[in-house]
C-alpha positions in Angstrom: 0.0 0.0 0.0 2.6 2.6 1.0 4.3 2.1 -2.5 0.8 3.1 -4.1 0.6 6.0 -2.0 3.6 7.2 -2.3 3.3 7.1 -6.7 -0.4 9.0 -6.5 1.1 11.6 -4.4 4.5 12.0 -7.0 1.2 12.2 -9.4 -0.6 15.1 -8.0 2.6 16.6 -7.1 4.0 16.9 -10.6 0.6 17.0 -12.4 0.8 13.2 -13.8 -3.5 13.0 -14.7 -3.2 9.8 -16.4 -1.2 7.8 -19.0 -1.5 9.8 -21.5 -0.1 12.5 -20.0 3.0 14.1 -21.2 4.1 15.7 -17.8 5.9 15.8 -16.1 8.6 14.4 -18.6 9.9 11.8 -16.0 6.6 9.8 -15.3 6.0 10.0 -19.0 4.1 6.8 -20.2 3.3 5.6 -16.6 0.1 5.4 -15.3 -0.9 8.8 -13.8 -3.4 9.6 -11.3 -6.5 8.0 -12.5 -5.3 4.8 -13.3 -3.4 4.6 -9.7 -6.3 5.7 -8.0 -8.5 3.1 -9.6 -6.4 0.3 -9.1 -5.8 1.2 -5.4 -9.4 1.3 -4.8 -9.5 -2.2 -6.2 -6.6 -3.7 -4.4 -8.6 -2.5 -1.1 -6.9 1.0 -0.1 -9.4 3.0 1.3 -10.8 6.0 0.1 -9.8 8.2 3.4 -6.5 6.7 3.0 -5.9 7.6 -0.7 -7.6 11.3 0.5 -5.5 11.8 3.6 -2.4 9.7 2.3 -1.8 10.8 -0.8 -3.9 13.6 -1.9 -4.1 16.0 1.0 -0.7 16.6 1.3 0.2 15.7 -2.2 -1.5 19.7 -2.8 -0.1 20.8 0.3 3.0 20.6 -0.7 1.9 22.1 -4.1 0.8 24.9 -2.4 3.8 25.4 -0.2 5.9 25.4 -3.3 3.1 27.5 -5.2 3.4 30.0 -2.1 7.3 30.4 -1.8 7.1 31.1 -6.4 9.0 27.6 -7.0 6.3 26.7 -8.9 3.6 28.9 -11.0 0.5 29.0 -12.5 0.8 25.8 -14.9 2.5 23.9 -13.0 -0.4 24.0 -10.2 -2.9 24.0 -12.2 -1.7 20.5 -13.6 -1.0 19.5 -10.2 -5.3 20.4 -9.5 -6.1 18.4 -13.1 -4.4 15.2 -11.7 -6.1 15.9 -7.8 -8.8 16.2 -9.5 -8.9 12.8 -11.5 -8.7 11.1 -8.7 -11.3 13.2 -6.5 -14.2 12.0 -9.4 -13.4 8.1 -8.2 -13.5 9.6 -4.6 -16.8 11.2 -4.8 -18.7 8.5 -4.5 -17.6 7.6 -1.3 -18.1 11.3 0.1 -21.5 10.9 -0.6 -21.8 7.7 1.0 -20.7 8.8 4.4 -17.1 6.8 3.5 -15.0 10.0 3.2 -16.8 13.1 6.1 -15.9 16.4 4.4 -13.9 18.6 6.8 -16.8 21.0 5.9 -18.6 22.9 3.1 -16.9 26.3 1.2 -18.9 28.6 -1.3 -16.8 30.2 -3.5 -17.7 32.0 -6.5 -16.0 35.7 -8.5 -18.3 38.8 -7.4 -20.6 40.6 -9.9 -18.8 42.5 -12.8 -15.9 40.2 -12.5 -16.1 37.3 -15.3 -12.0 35.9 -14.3 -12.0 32.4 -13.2 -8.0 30.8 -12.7 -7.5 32.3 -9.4 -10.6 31.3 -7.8 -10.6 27.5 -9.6 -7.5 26.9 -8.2 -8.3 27.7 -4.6 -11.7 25.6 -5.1 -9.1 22.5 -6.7 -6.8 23.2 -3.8 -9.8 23.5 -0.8 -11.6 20.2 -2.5 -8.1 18.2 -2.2 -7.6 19.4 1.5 -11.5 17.2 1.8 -13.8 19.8 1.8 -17.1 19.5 -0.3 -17.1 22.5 -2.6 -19.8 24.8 -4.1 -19.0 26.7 -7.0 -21.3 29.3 -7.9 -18.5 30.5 -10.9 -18.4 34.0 -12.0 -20.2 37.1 -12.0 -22.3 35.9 -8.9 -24.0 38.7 -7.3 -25.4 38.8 -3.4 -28.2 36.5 -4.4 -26.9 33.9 -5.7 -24.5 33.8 -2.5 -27.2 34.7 0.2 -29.1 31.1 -1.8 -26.2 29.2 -1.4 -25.9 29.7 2.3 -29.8 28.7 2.9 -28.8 25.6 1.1 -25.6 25.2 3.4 -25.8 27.7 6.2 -22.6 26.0 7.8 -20.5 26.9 4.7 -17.8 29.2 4.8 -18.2 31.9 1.7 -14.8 32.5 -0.6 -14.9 35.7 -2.7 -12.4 36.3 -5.5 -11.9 39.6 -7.6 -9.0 40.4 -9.9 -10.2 43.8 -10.8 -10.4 46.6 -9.0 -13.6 47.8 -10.2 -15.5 45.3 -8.9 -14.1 45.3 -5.2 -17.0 47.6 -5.0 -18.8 44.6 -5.7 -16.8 42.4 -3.3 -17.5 44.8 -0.3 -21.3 44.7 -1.2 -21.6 41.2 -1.1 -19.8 41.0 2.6 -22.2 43.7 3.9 -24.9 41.8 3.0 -23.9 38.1 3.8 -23.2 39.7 7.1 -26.5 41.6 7.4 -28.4 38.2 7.2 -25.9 35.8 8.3 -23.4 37.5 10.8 -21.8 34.1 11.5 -20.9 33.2 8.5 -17.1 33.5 7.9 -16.4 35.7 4.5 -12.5 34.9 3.1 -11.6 37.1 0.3 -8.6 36.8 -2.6 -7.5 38.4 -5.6 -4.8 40.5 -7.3 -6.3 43.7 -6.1 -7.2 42.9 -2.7 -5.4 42.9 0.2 -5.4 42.7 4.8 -5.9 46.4 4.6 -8.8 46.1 2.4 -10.4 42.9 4.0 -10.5 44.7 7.8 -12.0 47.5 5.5 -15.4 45.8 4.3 -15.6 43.7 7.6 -14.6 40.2 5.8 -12.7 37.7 8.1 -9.4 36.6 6.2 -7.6 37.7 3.6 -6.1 34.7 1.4 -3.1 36.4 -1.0 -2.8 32.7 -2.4 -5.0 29.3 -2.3 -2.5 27.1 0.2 -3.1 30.7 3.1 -7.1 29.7 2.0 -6.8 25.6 2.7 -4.5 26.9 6.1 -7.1 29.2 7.7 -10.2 26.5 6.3 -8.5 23.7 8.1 -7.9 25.8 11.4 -11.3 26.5 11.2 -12.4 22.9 10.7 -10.0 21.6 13.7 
């Protein structure tokens, strides 16, 4: 088993998906992610151990690396495509009761705002840490949030903007997720934002990268 873990977390680390793969160059025509997965499912490795063994801090290490600029944009967001082929064999066991989520995070880009990489790759990096996402996408509005939370009123709410014009937007939506729901904790990201701007509009954490995001989730889930 430990052999097995140890190659699905080389995968995820260096973005091996699957066989046909081309990186990283090293693990190239090897089975990648998905076919690992599935065959340690079938040998008897459980789902919790392939989570907690091999995924978890297979993208905490991404992160780490992500977060100290030895790796960039690409290189994580292959490391999220190979997480992410094994998470779709995992799922079923989440909803099973197999695999209990460490909790439930909203995330979505604010009204006026139609960029997506930065806030996938938090949601790829929060879902890997064992959290059950909600993605609401872009251009989401206060509505759409203030829904989600009825849906899942223990969730934690991610915002993301990477313009400036819309962290009028960003601030709006805070004000009013805290009118209705002032216990609900509001984490906000993106190239414009930053702490000064977070204590500003009353949100509770400022994330300046996805691995800071999974950290502050996972003290919150402890």
């Amino acid at each position: 088993m430990k052999e097995i873990i140890e190659k699905l977390h080389e995968c995820v680390e260096f973005g091996k998906a699957d066989k046909n793969s081309p990186y990283p160059p090293q693990l190239r025509g090897q089975d990648g992610s998905h076919e690992i997965t599935k065959a340690a499912l079938e040998s008897g490795v459980s789902a919790r151990e392939i989570l907690e063994e091999a995924l978890v801090p297979a993208m905490e290490k991404v992160g780490i690396k992500f977060s100290e600029n030895k790796i960039f944009v690409p290189q994580m967001l292959m490391s999220a495509r190979a997480m992410g082929a094994s998470m779709v064999q995992l799922k079923p066991y989440f909803a099973s009761g197999d695999i209990k989520t460490k909790g439930t995070f909203i995330i979505g880009t604010v009204k006026g705002d139609l960029h997506d990489i930065g806030k996938n790759l938090v949601a790829m990096m929060v879902e890997g840490a064992g959290w059950t996402i909600v993605d609401l996408g872009v251009d989401v509005g206060t509505e759409k949030f203030l829904k989600a939370l009825e849906e899942h009123p223990d969730a934690v709410v991610g915002l993301s903007a990477l313009l400036t014009t819309t962290m009028v937007s960003m601030e709006e939506i805070v004000d009013d997720i805290k009118k209705q729901n002032p216990e609900v904790k509001v984490l906000i990201g993106g190239a414009p934002v930053t702490d000064d701007f977070c204590i500003k509009i009353g949100a509770d954490f400022y994330a300046p990268d996805p691995q800071k995001a999974v950290e502050y989730l996972n003290k919150k889930a402890s």
